[in-house]
DSSP file (Angstrom, degrees, kcal/mol; ACC not computed):
  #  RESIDUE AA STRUCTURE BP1 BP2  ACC     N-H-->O    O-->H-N    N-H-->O    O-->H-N    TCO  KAPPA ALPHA  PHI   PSI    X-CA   Y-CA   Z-CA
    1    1 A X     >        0   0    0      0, 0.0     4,-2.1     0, 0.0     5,-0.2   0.000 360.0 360.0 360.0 -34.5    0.0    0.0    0.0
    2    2 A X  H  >  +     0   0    0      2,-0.2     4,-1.8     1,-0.2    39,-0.1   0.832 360.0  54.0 -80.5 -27.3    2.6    2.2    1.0
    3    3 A X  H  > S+     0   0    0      2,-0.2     4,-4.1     1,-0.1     5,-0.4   0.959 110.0  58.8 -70.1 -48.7    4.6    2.0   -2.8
    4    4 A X  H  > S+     0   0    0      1,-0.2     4,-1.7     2,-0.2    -2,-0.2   0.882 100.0  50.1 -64.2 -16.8    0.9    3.1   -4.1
    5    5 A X  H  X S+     0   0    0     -4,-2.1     4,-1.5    36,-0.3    33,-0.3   0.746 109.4  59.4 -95.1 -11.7    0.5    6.3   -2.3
    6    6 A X  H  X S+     0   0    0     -4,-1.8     4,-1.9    -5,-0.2    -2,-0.2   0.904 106.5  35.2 -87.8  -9.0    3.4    6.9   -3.5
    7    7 A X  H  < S+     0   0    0     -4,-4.1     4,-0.4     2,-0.1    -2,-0.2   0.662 123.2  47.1 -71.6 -14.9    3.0    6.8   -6.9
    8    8 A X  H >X S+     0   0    0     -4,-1.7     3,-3.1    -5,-0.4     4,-1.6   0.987 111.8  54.3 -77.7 -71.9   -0.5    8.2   -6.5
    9    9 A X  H 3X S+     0   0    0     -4,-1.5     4,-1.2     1,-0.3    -2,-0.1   0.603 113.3  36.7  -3.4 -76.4    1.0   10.6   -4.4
   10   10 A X  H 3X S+     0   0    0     -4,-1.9     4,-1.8     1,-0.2    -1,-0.3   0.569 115.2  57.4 -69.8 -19.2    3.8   11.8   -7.1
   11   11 A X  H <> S+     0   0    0     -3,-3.1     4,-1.6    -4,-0.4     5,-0.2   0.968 104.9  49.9 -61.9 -56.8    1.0   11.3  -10.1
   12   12 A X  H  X S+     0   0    0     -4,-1.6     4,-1.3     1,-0.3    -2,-0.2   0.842 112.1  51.1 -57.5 -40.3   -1.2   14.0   -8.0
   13   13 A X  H >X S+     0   0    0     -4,-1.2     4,-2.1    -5,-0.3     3,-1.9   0.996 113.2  48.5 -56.6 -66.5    2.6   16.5   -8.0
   14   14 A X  H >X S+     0   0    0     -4,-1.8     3,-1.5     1,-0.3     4,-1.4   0.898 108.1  49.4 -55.1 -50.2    2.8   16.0  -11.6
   15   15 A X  H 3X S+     0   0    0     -4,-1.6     4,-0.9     1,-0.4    -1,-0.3   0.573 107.0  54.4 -78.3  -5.0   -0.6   16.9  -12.4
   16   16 A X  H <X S+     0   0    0     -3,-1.9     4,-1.0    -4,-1.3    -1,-0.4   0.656 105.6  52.5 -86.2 -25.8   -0.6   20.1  -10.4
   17   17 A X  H << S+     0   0    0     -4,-2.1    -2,-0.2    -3,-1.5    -1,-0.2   0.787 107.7  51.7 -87.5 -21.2    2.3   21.3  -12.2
   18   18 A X  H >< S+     0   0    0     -4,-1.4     3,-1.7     1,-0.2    -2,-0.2   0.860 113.4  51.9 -75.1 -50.5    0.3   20.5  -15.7
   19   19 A X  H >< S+     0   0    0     -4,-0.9     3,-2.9     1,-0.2     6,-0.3   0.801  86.7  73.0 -62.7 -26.9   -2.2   22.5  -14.0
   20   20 A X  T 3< S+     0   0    0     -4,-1.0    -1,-0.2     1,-0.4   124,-0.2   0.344 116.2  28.4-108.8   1.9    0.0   25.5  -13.1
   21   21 A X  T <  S+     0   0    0     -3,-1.7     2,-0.4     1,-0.5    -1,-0.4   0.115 123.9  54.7-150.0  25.7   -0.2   26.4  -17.0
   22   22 A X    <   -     0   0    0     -3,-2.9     3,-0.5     3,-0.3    -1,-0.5  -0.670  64.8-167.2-171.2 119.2   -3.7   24.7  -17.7
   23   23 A X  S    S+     0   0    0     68,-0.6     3,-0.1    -2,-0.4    -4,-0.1  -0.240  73.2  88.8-116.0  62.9   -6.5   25.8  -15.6
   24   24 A X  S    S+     0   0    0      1,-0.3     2,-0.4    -5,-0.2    -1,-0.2   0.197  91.0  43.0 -91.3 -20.0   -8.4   23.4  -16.4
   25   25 A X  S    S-     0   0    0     -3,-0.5     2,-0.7    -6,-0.3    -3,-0.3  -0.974  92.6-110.5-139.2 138.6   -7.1   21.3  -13.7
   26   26 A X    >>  -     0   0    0     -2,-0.4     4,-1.1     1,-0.2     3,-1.1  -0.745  28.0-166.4 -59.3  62.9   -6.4   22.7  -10.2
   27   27 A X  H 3> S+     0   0    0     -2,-0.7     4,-2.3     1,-0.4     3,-0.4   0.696  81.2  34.7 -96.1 -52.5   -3.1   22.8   -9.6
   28   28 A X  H 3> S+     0   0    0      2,-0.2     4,-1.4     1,-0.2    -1,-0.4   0.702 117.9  54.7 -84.6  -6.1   -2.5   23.4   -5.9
   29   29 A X  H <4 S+     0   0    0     -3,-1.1    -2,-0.3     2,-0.2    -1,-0.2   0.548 108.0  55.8 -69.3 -18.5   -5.9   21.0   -4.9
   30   30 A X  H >X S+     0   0    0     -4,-1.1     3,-3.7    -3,-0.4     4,-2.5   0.886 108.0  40.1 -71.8 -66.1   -4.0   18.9   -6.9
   31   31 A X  H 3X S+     0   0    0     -4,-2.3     4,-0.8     1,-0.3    -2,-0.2   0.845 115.3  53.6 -37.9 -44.0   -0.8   19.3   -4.6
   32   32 A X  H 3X S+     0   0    0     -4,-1.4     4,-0.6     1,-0.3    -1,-0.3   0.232 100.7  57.6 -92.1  -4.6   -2.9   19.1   -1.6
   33   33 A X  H <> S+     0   0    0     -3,-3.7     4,-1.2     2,-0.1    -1,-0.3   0.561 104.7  55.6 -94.9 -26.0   -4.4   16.0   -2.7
   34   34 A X  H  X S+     0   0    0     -4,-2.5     4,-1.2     2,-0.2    -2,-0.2   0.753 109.4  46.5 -71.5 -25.8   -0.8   14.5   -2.8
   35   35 A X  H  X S+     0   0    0     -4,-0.8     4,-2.7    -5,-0.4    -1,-0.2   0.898 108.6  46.5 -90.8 -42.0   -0.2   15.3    0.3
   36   36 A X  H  < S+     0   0    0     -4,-0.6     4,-0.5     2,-0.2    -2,-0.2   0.689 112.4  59.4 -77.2  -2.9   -3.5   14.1    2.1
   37   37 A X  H >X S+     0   0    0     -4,-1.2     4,-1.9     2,-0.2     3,-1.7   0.990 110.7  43.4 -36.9 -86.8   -2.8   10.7   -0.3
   38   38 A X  H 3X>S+     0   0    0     -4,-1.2     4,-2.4     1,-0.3     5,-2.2   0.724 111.8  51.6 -11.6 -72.5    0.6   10.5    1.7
   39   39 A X  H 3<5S+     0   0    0     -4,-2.7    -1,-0.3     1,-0.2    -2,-0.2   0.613 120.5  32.3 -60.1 -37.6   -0.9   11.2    4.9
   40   40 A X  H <45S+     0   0    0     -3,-1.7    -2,-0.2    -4,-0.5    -1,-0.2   0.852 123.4  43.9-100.1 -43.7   -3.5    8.5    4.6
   41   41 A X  H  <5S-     0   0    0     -4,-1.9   -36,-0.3     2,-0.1    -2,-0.2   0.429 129.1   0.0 -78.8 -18.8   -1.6    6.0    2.6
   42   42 A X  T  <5S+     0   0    0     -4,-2.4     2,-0.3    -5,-0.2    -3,-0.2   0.412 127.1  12.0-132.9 -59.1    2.0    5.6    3.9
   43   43 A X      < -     0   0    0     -5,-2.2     4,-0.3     1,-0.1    -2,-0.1  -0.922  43.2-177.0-147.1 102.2    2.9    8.1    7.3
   44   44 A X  S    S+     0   0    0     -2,-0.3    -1,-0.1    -4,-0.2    -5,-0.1   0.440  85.5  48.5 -63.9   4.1    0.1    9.8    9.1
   45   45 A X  S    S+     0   0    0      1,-0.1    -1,-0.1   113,-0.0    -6,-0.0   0.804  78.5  80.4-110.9 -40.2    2.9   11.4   11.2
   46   46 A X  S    S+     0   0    0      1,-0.1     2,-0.8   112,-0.1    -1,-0.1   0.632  87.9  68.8 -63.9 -12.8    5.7   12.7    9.4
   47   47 A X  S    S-     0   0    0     -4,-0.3    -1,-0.1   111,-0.1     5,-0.1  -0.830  70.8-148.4-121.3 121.9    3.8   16.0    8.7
   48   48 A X     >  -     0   0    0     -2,-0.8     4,-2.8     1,-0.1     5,-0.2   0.265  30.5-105.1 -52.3 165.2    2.9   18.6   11.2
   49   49 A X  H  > S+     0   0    0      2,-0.2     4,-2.4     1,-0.2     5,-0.2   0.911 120.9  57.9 -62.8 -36.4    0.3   21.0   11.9
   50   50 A X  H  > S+     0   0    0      2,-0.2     4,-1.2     1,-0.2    -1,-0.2   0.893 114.7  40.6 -34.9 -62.2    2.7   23.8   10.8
   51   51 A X  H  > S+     0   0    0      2,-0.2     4,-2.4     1,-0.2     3,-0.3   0.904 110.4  54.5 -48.7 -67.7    2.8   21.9    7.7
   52   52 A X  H  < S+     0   0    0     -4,-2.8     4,-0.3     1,-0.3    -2,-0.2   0.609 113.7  43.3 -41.3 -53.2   -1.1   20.9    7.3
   53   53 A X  H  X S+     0   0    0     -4,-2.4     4,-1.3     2,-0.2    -1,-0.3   0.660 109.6  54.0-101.5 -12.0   -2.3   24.7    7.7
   54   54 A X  H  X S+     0   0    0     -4,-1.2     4,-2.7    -3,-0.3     5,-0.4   0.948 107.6  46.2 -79.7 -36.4    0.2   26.3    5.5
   55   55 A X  H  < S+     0   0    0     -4,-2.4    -2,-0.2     1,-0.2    -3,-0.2   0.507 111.6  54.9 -73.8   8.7   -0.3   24.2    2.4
   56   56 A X  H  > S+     0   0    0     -4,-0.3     4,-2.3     3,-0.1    -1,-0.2   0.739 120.6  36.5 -75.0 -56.5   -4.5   24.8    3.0
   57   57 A X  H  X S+     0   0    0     -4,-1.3     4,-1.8     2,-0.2    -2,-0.2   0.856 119.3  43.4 -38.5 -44.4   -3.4   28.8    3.0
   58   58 A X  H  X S+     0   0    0     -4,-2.7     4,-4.5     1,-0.3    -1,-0.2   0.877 116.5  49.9 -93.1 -36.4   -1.1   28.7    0.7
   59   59 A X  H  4 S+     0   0    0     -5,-0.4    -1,-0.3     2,-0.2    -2,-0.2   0.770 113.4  43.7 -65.4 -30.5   -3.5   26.5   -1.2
   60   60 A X  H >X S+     0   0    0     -4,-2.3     3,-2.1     2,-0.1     4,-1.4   0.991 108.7  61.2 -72.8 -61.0   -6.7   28.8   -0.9
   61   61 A X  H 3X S+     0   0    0     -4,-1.8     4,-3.5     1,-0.3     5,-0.4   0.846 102.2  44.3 -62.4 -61.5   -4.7   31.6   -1.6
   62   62 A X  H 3< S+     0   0    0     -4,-4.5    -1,-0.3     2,-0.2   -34,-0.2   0.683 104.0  66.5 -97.2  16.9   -3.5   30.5   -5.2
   63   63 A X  H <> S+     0   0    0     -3,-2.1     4,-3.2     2,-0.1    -2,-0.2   0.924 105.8  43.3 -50.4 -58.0   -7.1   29.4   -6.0
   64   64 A X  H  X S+     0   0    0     -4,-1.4     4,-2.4     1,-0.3    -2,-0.2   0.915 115.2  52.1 -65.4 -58.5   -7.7   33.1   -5.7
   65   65 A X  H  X S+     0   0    0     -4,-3.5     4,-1.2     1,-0.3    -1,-0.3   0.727 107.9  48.9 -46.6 -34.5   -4.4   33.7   -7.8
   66   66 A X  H  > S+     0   0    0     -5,-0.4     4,-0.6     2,-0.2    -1,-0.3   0.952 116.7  40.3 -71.8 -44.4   -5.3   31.7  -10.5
   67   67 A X  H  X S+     0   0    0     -4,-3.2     4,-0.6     1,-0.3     3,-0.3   0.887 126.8  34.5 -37.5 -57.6   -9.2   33.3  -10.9
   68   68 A X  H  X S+     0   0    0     -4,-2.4     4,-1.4     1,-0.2    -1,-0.3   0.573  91.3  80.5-104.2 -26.3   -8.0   36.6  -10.4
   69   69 A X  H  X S+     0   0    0     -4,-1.2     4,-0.8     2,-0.2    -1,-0.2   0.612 100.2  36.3 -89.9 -23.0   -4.6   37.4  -11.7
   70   70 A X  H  X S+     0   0    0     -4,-0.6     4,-2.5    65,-0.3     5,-0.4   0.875 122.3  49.9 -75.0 -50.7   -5.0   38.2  -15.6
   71   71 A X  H  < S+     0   0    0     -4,-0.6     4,-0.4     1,-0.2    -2,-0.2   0.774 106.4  56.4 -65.5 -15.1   -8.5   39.8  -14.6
   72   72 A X  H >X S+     0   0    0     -4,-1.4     4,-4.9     2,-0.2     3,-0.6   0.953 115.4  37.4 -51.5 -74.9   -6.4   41.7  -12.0
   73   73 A X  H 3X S+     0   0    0     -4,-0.8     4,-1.5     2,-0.2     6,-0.3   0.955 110.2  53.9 -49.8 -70.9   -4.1   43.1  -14.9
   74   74 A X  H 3<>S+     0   0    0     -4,-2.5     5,-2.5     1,-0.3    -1,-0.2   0.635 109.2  48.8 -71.7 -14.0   -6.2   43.6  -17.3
   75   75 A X  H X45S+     0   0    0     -3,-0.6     3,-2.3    -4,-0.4    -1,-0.3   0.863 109.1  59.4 -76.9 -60.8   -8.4   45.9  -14.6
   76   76 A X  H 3<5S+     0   0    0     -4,-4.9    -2,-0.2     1,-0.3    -3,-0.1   0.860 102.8  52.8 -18.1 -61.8   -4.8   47.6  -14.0
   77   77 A X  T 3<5S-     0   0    0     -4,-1.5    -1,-0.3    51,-0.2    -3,-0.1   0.037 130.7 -93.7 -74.2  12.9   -4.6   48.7  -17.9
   78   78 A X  T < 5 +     0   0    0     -3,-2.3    -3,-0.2     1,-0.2    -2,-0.2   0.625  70.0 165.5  88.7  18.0   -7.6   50.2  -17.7
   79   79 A X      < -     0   0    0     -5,-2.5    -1,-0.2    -6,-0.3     2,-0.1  -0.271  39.8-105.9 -73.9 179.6  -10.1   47.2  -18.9
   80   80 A X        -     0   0    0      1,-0.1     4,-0.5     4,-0.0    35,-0.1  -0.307  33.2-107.5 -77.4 177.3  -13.8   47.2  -18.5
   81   81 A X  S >> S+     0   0    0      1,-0.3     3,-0.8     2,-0.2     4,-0.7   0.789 122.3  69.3 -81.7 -12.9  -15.2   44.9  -15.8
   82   82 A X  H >> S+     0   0    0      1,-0.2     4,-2.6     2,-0.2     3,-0.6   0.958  94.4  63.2 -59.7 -57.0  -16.5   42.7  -19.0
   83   83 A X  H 3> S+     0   0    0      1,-0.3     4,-1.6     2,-0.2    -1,-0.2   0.829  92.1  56.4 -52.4 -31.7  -12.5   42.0  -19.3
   84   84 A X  H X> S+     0   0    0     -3,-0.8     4,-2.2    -4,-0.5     3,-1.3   0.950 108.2  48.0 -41.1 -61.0  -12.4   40.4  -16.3
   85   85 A X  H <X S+     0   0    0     -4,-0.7     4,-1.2    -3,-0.6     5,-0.2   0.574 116.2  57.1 -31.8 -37.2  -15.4   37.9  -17.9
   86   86 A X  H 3X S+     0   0    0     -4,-2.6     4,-0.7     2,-0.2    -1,-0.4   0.925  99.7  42.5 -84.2 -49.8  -13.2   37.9  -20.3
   87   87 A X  H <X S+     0   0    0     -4,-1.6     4,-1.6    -3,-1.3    -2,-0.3   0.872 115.6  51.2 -43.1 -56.5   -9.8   36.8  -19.1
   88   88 A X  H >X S+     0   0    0     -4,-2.2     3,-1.8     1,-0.2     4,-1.2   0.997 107.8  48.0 -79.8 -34.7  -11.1   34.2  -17.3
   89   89 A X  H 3X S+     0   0    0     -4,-1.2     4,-2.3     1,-0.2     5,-0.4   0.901 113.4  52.8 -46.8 -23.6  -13.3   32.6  -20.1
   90   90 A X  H 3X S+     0   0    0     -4,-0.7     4,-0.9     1,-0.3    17,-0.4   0.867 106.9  55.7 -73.5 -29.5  -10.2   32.8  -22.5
   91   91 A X  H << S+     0   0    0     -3,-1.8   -68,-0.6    -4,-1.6     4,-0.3   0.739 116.7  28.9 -96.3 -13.7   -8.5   31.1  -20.0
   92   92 A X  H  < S+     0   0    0     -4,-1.2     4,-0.2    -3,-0.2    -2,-0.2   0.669 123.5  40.9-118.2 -21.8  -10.8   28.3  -19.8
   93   93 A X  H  < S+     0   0    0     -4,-2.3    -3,-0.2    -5,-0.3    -2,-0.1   0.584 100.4  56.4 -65.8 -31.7  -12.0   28.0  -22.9
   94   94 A X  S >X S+     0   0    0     -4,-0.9     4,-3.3    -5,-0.4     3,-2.5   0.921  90.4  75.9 -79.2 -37.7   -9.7   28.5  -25.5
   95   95 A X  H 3> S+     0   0    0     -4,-0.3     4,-1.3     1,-0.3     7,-0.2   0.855  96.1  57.1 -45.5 -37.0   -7.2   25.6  -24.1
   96   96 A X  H 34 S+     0   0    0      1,-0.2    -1,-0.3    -4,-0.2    -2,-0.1   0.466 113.4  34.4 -70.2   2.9   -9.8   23.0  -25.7
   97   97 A X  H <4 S+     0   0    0     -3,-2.5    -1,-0.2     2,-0.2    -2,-0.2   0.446 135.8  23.0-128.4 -56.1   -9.7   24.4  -29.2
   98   98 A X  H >X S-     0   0    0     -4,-3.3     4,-0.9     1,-0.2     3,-0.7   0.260  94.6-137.2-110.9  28.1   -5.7   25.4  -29.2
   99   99 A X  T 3<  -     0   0    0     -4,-1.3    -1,-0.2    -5,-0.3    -2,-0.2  -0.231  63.7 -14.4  65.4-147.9   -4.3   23.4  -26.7
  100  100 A X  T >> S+     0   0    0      1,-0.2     3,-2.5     2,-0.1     4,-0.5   0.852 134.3  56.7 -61.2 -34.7   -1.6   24.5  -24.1
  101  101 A X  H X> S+     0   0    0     -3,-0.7     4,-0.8     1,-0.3     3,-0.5   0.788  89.9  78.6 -73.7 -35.7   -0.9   27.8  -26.1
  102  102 A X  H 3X S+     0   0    0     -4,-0.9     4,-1.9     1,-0.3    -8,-0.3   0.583  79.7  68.0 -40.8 -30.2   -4.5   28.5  -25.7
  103  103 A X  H <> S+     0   0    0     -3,-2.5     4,-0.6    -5,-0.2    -1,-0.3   0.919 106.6  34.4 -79.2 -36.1   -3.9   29.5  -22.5
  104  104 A X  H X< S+     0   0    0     -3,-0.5     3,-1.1    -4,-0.5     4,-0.3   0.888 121.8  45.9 -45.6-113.0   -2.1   32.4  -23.3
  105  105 A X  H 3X S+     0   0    0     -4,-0.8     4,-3.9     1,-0.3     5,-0.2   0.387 102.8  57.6  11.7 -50.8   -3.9   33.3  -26.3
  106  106 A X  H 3X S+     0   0    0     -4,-1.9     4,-3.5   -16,-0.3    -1,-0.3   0.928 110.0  46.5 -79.0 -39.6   -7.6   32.9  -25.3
  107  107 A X  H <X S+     0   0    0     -3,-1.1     4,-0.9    -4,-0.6     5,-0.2   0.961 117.9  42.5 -29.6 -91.6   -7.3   35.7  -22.2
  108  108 A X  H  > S+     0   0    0     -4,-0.3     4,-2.8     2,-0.2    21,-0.2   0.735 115.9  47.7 -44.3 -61.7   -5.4   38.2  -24.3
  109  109 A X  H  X S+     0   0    0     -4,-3.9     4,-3.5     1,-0.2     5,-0.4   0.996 116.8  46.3 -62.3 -46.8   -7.7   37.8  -27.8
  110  110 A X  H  < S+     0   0    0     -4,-3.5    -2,-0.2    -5,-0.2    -1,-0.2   0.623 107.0  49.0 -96.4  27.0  -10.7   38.1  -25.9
  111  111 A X  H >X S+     0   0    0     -4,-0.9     4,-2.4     2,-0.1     3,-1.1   0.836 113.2  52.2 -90.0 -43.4  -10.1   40.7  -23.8
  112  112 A X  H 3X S+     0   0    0     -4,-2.8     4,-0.8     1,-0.3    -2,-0.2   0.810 111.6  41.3 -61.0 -34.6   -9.0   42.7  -26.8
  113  113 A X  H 3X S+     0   0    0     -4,-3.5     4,-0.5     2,-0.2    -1,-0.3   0.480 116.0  50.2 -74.3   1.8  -12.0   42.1  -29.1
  114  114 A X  H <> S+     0   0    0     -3,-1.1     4,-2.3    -5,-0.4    -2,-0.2   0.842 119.8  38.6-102.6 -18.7  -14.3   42.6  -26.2
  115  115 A X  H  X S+     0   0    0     -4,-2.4     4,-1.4     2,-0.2     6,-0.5   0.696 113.8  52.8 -84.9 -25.3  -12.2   46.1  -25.4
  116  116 A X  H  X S+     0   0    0     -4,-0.8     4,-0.6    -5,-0.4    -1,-0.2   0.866 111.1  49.2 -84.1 -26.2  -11.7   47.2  -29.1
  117  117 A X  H >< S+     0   0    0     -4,-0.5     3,-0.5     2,-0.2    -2,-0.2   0.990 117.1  44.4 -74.6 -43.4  -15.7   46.8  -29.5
  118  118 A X  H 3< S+     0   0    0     -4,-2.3    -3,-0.2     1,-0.3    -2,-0.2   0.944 133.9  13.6 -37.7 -74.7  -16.1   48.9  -26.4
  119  119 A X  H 3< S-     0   0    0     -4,-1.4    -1,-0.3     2,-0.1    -2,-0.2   0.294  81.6-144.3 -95.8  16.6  -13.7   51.5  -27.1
  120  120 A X    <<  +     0   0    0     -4,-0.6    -4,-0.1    -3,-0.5    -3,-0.1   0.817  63.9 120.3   3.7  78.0  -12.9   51.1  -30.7
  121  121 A X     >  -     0   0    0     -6,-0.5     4,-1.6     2,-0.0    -1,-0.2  -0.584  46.2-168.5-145.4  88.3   -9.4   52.1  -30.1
  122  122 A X  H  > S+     0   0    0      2,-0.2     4,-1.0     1,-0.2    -6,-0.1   0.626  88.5  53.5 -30.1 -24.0   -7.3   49.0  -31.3
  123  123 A X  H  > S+     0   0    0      2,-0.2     4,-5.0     3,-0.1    -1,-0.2   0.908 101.5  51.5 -79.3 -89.2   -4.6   50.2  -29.9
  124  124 A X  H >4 S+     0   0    0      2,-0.2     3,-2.8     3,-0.1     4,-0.5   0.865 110.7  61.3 -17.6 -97.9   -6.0   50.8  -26.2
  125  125 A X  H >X S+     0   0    0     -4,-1.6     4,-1.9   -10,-0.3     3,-0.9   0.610  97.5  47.5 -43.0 -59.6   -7.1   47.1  -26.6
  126  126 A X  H 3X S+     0   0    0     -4,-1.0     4,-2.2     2,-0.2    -1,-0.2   0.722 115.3  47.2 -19.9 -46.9   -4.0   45.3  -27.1
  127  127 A X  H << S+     0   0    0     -4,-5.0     4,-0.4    -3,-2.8    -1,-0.2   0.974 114.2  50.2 -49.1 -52.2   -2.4   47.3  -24.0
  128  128 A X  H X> S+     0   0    0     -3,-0.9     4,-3.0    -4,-0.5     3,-2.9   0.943 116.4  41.1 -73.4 -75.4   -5.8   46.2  -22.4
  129  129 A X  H 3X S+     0   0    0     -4,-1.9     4,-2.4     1,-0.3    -1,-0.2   0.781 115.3  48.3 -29.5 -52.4   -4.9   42.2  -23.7
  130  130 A X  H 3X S+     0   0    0     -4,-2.2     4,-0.5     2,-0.2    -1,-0.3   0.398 105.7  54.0 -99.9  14.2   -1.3   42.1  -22.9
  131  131 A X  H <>>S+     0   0    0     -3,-2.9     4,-5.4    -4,-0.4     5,-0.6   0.707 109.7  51.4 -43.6 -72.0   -1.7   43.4  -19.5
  132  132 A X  H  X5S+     0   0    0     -4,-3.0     4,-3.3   -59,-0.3     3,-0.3   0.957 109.3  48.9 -14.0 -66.7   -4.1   40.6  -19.3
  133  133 A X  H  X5S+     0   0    0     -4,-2.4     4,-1.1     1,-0.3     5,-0.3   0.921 115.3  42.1 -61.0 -43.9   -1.4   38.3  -20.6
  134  134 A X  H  X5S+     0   0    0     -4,-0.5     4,-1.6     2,-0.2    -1,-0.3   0.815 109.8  61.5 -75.8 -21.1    1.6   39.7  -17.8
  135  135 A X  H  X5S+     0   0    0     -4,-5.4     4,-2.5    -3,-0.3   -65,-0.3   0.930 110.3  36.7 -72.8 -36.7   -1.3   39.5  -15.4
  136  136 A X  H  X<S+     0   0    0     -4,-3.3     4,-0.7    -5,-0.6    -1,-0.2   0.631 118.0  47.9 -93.8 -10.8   -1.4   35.3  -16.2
  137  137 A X  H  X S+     0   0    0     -4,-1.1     4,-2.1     2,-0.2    -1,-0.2   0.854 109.0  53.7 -93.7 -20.7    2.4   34.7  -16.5
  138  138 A X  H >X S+     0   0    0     -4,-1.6     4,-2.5    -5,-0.3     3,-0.6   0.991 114.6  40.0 -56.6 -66.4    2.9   36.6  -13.4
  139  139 A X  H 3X S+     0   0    0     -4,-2.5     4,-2.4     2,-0.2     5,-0.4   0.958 109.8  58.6 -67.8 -58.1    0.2   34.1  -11.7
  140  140 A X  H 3X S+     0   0    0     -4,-0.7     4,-1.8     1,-0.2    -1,-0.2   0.830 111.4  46.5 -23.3 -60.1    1.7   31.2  -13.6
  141  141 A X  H <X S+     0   0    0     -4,-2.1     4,-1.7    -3,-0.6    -2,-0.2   0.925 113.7  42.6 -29.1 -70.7    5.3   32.3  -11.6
  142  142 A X  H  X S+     0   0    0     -4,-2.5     4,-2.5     1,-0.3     5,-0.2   0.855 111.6  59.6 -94.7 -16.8    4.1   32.7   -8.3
  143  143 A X  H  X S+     0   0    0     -4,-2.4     4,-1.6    -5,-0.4    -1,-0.3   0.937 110.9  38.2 -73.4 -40.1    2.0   29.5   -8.8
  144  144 A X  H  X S+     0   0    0     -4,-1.8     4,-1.3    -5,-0.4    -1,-0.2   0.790 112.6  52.3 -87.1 -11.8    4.8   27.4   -9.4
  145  145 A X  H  X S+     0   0    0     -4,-1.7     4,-1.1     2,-0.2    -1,-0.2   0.707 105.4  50.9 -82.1 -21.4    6.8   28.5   -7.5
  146  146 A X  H  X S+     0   0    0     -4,-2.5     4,-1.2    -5,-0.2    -2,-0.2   0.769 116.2  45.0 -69.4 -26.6    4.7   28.4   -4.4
  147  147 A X  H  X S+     0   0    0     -4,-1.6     4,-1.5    -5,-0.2    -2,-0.2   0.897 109.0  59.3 -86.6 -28.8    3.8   24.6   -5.1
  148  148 A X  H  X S+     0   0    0     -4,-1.3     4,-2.3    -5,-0.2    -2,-0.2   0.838 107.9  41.2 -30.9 -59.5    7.4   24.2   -5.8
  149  149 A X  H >X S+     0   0    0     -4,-1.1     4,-3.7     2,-0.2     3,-0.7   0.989 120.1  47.2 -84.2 -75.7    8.5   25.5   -2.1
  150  150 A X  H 3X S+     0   0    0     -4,-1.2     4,-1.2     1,-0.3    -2,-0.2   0.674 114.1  43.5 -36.9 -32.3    5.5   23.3   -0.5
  151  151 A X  H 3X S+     0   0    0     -4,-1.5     4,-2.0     2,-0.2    -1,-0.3   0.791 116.9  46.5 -88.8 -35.4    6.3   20.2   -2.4
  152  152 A X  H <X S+     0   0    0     -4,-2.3     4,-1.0    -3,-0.7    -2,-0.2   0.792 115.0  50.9 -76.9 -21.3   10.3   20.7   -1.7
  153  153 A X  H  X S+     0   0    0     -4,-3.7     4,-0.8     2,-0.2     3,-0.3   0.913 109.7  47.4 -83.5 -21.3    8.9   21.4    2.1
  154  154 A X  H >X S+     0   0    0     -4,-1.2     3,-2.2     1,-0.2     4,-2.2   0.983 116.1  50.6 -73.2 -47.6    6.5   17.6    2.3
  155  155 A X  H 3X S+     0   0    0     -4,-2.0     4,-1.2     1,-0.3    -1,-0.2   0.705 103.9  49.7 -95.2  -1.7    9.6   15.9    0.9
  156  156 A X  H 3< S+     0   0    0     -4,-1.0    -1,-0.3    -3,-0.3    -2,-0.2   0.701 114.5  58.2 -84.5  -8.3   12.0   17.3    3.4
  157  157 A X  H << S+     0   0    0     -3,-2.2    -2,-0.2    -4,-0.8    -3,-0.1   0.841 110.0  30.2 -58.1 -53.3    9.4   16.1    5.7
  158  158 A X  H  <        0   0    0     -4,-2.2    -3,-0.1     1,-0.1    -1,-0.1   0.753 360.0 360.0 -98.9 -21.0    9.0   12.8    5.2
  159  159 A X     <        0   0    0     -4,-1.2    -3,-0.1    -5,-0.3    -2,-0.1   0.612 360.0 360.0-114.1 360.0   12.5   11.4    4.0
């Protein structure tokens, strides 16, 4: 039992890091699923409370990061509140039509057609879009690198 939670474990790591650029899947509820795997399946012991309520924080916290951080930007650059609507459908939509690249892509075009119909200023919209777009590599960054620091802190834990 104990070799399958860890390989479930270490599936659950990989797939949060797949998430961390396709949010279609949940990339730290994915981590946090690796860890209560662990916890149930091999060593209820080796991780602390210390542990247990930061990766919940840390884990609510870049929920928030994922939703909000292109619509964040693209509010920065002066979109409308429709760009928010917009960034995150682009972000969740487009991957299924264009793949990984899609994530990028879907945010960025449709914040910019929905801000060039607004303001018919082409120009303006494209700032609007690629705010958008720094807004999502930025959250892309701090997400992997926060599951990155939580995943290096469970394994200094436990071996």
């Amino acid at each position: 039992m104990e070799t399958f939670g860890w390989i479930l474990a270490s599936l659950l790591f990989l797939l949060a890091y797949v998430g961390v650029f396709l949010p279609v899947l949940p990339d730290a509820p994915l981590a946090l699923a690796g860890f209560v795997v662990y916890h149930f399946l091999v060593d209820s012991e080796s991780l602390g409370w210390g542990f247990w309520i930061t990766a919940v924080l840390v884990t609510g916290l870049l929920v928030l990061v994922d939703l909000l951080s292109g619509a964040a930007m693209a509010r920065k650059y002066g979109g409308s509140r429709g760009s928010i609507v917009a960034a995150v459908i682009g972000a969740l939509v487009f991957p299924a039509f264009m793949g990984p690249i899609g994530v990028v892509v879907g945010p960025f075009l449709l914040v910019f057609l929905l801000e060039w119909v607004l303001r018919k200023d082409a120009r303006e919209a494209v700032r609007i879009g690629f705010g958008t777009l720094i807004g999502f590599l930025g959250g892309v960054f701090v997400k992997f690198v926060a599951i990155t620091g939580l995943i290096v802190w469970f394994l200094l834990s436990v071996i």
